[in-house]
C-alpha positions as CSV (number, residue, x, y, z in Angstrom):
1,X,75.0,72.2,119.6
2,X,72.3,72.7,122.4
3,X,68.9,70.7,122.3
4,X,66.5,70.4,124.8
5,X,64.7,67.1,125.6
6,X,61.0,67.1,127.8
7,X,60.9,63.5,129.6
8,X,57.0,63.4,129.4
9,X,54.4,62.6,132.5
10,X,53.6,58.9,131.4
11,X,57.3,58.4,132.0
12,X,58.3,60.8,134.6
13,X,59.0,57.2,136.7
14,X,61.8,56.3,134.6
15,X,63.3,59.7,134.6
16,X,66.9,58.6,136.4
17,X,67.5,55.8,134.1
18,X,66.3,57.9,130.9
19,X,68.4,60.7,131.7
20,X,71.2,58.0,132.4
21,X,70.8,56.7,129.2
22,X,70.9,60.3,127.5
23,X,75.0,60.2,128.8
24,X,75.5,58.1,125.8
25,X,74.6,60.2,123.0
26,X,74.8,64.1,125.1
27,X,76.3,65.4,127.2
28,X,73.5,67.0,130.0
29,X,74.0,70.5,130.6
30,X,71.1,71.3,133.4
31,X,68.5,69.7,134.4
32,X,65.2,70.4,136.2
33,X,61.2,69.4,136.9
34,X,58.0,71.1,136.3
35,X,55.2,70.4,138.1
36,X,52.2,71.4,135.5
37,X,48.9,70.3,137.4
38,X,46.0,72.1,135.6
39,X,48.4,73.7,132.6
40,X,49.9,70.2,131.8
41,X,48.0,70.1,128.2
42,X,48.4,74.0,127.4
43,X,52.5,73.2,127.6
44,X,51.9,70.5,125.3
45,X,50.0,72.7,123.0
46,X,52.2,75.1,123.2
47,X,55.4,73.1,122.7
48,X,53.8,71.6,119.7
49,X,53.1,74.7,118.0
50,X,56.4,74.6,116.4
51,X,55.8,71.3,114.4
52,X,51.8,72.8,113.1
53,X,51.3,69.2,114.5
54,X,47.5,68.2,113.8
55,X,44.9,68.8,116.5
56,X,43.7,65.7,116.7
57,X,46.9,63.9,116.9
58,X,47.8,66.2,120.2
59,X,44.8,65.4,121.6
60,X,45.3,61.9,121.2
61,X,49.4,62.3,123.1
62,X,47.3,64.5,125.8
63,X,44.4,61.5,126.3
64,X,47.2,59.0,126.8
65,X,49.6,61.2,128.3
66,X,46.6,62.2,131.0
67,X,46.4,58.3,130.9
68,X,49.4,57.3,133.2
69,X,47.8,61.0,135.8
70,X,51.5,62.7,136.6
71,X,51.5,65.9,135.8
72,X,55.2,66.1,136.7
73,X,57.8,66.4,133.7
74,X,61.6,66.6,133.2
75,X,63.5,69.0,131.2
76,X,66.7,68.9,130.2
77,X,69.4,71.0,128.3
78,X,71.6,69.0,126.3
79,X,75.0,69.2,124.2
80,X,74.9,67.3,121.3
81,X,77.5,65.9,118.7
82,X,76.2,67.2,115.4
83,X,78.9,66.0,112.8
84,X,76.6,63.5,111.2
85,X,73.8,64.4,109.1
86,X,71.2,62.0,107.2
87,X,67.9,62.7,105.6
88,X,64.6,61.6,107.1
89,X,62.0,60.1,105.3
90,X,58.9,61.3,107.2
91,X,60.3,64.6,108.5
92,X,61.3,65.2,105.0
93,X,64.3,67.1,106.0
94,X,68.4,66.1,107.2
95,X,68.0,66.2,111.1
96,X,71.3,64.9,113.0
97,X,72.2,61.7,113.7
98,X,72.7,61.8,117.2
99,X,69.5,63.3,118.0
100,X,67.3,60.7,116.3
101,X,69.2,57.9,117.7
102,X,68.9,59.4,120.8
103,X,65.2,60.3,120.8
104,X,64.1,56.9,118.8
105,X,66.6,54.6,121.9
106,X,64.9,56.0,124.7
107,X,61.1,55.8,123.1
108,X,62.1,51.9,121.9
109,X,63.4,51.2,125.4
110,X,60.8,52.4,127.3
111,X,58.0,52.0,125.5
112,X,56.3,48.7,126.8
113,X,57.0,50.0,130.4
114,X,54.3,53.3,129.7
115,X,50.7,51.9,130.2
116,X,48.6,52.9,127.0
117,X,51.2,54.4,124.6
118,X,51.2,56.3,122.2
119,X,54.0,57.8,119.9
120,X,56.0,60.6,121.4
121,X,54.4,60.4,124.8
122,X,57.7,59.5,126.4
123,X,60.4,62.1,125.0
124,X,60.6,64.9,123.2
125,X,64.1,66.5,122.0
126,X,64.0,69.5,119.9
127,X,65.6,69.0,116.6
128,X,66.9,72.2,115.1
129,X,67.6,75.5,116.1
130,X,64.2,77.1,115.3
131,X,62.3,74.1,117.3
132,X,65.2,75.3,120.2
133,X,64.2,78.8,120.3
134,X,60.7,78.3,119.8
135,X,61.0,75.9,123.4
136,X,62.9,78.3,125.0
137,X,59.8,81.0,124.6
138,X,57.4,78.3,125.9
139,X,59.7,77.6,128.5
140,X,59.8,81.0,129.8
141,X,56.2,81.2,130.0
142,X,55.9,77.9,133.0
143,X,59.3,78.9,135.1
144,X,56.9,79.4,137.8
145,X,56.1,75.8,137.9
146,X,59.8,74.4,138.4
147,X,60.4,72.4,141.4
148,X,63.7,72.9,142.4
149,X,63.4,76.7,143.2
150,X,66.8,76.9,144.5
151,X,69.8,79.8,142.8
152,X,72.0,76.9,141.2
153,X,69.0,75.7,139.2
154,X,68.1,79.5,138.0
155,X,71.5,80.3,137.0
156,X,72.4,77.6,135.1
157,X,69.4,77.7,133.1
158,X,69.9,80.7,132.5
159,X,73.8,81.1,131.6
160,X,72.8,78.4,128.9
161,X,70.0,80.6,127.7
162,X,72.3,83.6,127.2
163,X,74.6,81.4,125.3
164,X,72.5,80.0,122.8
165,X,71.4,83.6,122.4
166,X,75.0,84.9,122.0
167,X,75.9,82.3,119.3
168,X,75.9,84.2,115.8
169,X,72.2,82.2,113.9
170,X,70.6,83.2,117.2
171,X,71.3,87.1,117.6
172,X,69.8,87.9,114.1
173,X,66.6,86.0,115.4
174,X,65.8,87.5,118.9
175,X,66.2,90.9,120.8
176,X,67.7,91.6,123.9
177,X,64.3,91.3,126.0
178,X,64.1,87.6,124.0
179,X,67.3,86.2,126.1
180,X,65.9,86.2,129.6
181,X,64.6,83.4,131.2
């Protein structure tokens, strides 16, 4: 199953070895870096729109995400192994396996080498289907700030894009305009 996963500002710096550590629990699809300058916490806002996360608890990611001043993140598409299924106690639904122990290994590794952390300001990996369509639209909306500008980039992002859309729980959720990148 696809998930996408945002390496964060406060640990842009760590972004080889992070997405090195990734190869143990996904396989990584594509790749690539947004530069977000002034529209840094508006992408946060809107990525976290999906989860009706508290204002006041985004604000406090942005104030320590602003903390480490890279404006630079990474984002990734990933295929993930989701054959095992648990329930989690705070989410308060099943989420997979994989996916938590891959988002909860890179956060505990790197956490002590962010200055001020703060929960989730490391790495963010979608964690359902909804979550992946709703990144996808927020996505579409800061393409203009990739870095690598180059055709290989484009494509690949979006021959992944069109697949997610072309698998069957997607096409009853979007329209053809919906699928572009």
């Amino acid at each position: 199953m696809i998930f996408i996963g945002i390496i964060w500002g406060p640990a842009y710096k760590y972004k080889n070895e992070i997405l090195q550590d990734s190869h143990d629990y996904a396989k990584q699809l594509v790749s690539f870096d947004l530069k977000l300058d002034e529209v840094y916490s508006d992408f946060v806002y809107d990525m976290y729109k999906y989860e009706d996360m508290p204002k006041w608890k985004i604000e406090k990611k942005l104030k320590h995400m602003h903390s480490e001043n890279n404006s630079t993140i990474n984002v990734s598409f990933y295929d993930i192994d989701t054959t095992e299924v648990f329930y989690h106690q705070y989410k308060k639904y099943n989420v997979y396996k994989n996916v938590e122990g891959m988002k909860m290994y890179i956060r505990e590794k790197y956490k002590d080498k962010v200055d001020d952390y703060f929960f989730d300001t490391i790495f963010h990996l979608t964690d359902n289907d909804a979550e992946l369509l709703h990144s996808i639209n927020v996505l579409k909306s800061y393409m203009k700030f990739i870095v690598q500008k180059d055709e290989k980039t484009y494509e690949s992002i979006k021959k992944i894009v069109q697949y997610i859309y072309n698998q069957s729980s997607f096409k009853k959720n979007s329209n053809s305009e919906d699928r572009e990148l």
